[in-house]
C-alpha positions in Angstrom: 0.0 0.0 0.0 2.7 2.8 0.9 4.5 1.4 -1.9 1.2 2.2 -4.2 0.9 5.5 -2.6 4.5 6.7 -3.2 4.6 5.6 -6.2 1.0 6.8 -7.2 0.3 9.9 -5.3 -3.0 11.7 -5.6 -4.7 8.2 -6.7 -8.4 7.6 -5.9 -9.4 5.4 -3.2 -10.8 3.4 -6.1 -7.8 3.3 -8.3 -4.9 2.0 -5.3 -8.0 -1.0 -4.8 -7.8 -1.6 -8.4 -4.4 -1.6 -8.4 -3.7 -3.8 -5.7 -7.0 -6.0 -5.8 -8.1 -4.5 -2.4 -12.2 -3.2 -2.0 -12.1 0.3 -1.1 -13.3 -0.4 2.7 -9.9 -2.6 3.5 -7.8 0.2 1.4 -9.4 2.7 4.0 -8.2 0.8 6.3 -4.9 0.1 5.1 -4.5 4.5 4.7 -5.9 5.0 8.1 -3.0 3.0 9.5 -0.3 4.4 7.3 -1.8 8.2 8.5 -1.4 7.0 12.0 2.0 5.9 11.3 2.3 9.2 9.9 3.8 7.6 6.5 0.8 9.2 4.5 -1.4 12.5 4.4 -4.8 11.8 3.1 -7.9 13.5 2.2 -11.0 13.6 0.2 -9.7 16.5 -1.6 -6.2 15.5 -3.0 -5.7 11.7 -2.5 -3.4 10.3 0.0 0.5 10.8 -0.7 3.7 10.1 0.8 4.9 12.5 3.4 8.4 13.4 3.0 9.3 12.9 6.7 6.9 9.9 7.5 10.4 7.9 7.0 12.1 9.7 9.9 9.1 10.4 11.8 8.6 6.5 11.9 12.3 5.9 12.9 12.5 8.7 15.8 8.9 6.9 17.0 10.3 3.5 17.0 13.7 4.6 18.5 12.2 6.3 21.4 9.8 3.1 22.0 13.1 0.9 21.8 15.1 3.2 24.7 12.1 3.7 26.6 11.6 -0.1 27.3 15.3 -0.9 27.9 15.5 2.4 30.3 12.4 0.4 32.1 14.6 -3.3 32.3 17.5 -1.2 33.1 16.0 0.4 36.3 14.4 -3.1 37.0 18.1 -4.6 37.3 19.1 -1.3 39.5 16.2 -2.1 41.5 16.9 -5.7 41.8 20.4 -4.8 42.9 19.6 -2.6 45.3 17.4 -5.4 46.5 20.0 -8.0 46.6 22.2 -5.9 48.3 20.0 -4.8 51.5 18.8 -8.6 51.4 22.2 -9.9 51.3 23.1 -7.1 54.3 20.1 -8.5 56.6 21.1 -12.0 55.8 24.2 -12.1 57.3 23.7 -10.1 60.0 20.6 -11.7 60.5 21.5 -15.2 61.1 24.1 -15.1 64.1 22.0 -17.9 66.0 21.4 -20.6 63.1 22.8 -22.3 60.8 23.2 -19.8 57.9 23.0 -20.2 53.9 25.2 -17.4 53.9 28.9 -17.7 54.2 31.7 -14.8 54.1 34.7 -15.6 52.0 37.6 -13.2 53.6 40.1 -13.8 50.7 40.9 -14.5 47.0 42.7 -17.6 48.1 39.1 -18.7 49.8 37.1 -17.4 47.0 39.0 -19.2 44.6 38.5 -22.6 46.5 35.0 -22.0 46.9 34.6 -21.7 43.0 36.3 -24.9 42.4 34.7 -26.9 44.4 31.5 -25.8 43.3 32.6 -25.9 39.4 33.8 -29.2 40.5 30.1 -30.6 41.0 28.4 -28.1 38.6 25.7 -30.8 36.6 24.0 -27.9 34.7 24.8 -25.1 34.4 27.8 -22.3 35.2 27.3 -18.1 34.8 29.9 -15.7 35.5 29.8 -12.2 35.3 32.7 -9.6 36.2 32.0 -6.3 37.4 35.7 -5.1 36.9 39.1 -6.4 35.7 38.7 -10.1 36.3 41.2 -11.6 38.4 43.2 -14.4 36.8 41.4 -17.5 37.7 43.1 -19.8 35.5 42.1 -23.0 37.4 38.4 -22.2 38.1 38.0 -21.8 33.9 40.5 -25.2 33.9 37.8 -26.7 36.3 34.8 -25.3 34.1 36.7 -26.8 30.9 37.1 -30.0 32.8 33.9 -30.6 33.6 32.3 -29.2 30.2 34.3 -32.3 28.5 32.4 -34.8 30.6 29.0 -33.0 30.9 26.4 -31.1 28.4 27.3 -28.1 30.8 25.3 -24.6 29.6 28.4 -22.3 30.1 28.2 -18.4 30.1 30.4 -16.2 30.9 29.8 -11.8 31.0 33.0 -9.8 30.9 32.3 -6.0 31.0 33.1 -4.5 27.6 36.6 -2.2 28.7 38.5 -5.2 30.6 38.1 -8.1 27.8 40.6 -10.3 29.0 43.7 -11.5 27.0 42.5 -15.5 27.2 39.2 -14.6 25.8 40.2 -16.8 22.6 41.5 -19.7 25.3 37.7 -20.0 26.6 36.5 -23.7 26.9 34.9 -24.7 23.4 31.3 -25.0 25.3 31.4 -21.3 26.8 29.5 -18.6 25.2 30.7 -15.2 26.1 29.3 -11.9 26.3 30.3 -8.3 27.1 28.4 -5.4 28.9 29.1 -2.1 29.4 29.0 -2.3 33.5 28.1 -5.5 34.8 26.0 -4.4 38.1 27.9 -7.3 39.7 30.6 -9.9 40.1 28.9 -12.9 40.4 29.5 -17.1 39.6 26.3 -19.2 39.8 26.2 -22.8 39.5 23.0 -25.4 39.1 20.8 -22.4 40.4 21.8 -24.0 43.8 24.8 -21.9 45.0 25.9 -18.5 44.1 29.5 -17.1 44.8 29.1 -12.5 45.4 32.4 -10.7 44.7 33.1 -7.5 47.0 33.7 -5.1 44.4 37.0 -3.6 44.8 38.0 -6.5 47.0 39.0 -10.2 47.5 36.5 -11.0 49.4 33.7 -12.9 48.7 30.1 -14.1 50.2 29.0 -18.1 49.2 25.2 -17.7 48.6 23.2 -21.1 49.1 19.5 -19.8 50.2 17.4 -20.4 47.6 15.4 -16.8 47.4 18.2 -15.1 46.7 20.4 -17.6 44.1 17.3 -17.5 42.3 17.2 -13.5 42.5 21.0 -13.4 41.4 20.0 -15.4 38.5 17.6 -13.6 37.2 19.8 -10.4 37.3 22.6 -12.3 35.6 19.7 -13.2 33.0 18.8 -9.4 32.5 22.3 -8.4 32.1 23.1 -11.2 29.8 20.0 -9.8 27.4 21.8 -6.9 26.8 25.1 -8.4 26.2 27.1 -8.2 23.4 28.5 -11.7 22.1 32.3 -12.4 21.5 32.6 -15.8 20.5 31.4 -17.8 18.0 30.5 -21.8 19.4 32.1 -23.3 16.3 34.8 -22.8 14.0 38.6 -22.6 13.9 40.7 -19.3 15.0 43.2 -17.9 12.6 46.5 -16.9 14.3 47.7 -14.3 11.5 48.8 -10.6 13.2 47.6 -7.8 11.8 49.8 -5.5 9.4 49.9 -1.6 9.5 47.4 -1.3 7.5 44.6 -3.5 9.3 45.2 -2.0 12.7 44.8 1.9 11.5 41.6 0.3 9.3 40.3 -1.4 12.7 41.0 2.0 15.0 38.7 4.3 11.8 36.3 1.2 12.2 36.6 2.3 15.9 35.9 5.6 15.8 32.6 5.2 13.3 34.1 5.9 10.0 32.4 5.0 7.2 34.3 2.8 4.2 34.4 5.5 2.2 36.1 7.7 4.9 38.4 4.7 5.6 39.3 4.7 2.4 40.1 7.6 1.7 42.6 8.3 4.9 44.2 4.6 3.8 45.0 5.8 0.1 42.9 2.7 -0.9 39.8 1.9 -2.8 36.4 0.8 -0.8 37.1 -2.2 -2.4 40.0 -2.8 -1.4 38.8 -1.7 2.5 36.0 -3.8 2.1 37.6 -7.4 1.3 40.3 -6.4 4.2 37.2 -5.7 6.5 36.5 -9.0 5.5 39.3 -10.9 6.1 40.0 -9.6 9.4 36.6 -10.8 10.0 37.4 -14.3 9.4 41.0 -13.2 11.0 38.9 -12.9 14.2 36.2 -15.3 13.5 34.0 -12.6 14.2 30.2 -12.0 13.1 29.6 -8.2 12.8 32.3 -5.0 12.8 31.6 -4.5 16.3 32.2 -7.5 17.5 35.6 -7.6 15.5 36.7 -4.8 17.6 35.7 -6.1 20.8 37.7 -9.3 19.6 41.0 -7.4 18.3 41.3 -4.7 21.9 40.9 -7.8 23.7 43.6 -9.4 21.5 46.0 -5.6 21.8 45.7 -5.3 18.7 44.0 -2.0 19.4 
């Protein structure tokens, strides 16, 4: 119909429903909806035509739409951690005189132990997320490999999107990977049994086993992994070959939101040419998109 109308404007009701084999009621209809969308200006007098800025109109519409419901998840996951964190508080001040699901961690050598045991018996699942630089924990993703060769394991892992670390590429083959801005948290989650609470800015740790909250935890790690942006691909090989002069000013103008054209022209090259070294870098990087090239190569220091 807008196609009709663009093409067509000023056309009688009766001559779009000739056209596209419509009665005149449904292609009514049809402009009604396209004027609400703001696409089309329509009256008795002139026939319905295109309006110039239904396009952008449209776009700015369905943009706003877009940011206003990730603004709503967003507060949602502030709201839950502000939740998790006076909960967490209460519970362990709270439960002095019993036997508490809660259990402090008071150093990196402790926190690491705890993750490896629990990795160690993980059936299920395993979700990580790092609020900050994550600290090397070369065993605990030996452990999770370990176990993922054994066991169907779902294996996720969050890393926020300015401290990629330099083993990203020696993940386990079953871990999928995502990056975030600002992960709220640093959390590890196994089984949705046990949970394992970083201290940010610390080694210490908290060992979460009460049911409420792992199940809270998890469903923040599952809003933040919505919004993440992948990194790995689950299949294929890696190619090993660096980077010349050329490709690493290409990727920083890739960086910095040149277009092709623009890259092109700083690079004394054709688009062309720009375009099949875009290319190869992504298979270089065993990357799906631009973006996630240039996650891959600054986590590589390439960039």
């Amino acid at each position: 119909m807008y196609d009709c109308v663009a093409r067509k404007p000023g056309a009688s009701i009766r001559a779009i429903g000739h056209i596209l084999g419509l009665s005149e009621s449904d292609v009514r209809d049809e402009l009604r909806h396209l004027r609400e969308m703001g696409l089309v200006d329509h009256d008795d007098d002139h026939g319905p035509r295109a309006t110039p800025d239904g396009p952008e109109l449209l776009f700015e519409r369905l943009r706003s739409r877009i940011e206003g419901e990730y603004n709503r998840k967003r507060g949602q996951a502030l709201e839950l951690r502000t939740l998790l964190s006076r909960t967490l508080g209460d519970a362990v001040l709270g439960n002095s005189g019993q036997a508490s699901t809660i259990h402090r961690l008071n150093s990196d050598t402790a926190v690491e132990m705890c993750l490896l045991e629990l990795a160690g018996h993980a059936r299920v699942a395993v979700y990580s997320m790092w609020s900050e630089q994550p600290i090397p924990l070369t065993r605990f993703h030996g452990a999770v490999g370990s176990v993922a060769a054994q066991q169907a394991l779902d294996i996720r892992f969050i890393y926020p999107s300015a401290c990629i670390p330099e083993h990203i590429d020696e993940q386990p083959q079953a871990v999928t990977v995502r990056s975030v801005a600002q992960p709220p948290i640093t959390l590890h989650l196994f089984d949705s049994r046990a949970a394992v609470v970083a201290v940010r800015g610390s080694t210490r740790g908290f060992a979460v086993r009460e049911p409420v909250l792992v199940h809270a935890l998890e469903a923040l790690f599952a809003v933040t992994w919505t919004h993440g942006q992948p990194l790995l691909p689950q299949s294929g090989s890696r190619q090993t070959q660096l980077p010349d002069r050329d490709d690493i000013a290409l990727l920083q103008l890739l960086g910095e939101g040149a277009k092709d054209e623009q890259v092109a022209r700083a690079l004394g090259m054709s688009v062309r040419t720009v375009r099949r070294r875009i290319s190869l870098l992504l298979t270089t990087l065993d990357a799906t998109s631009r973006f996630q090239a240039g996650v891959l190569a600054r986590g590589r220091g390439w960039v």
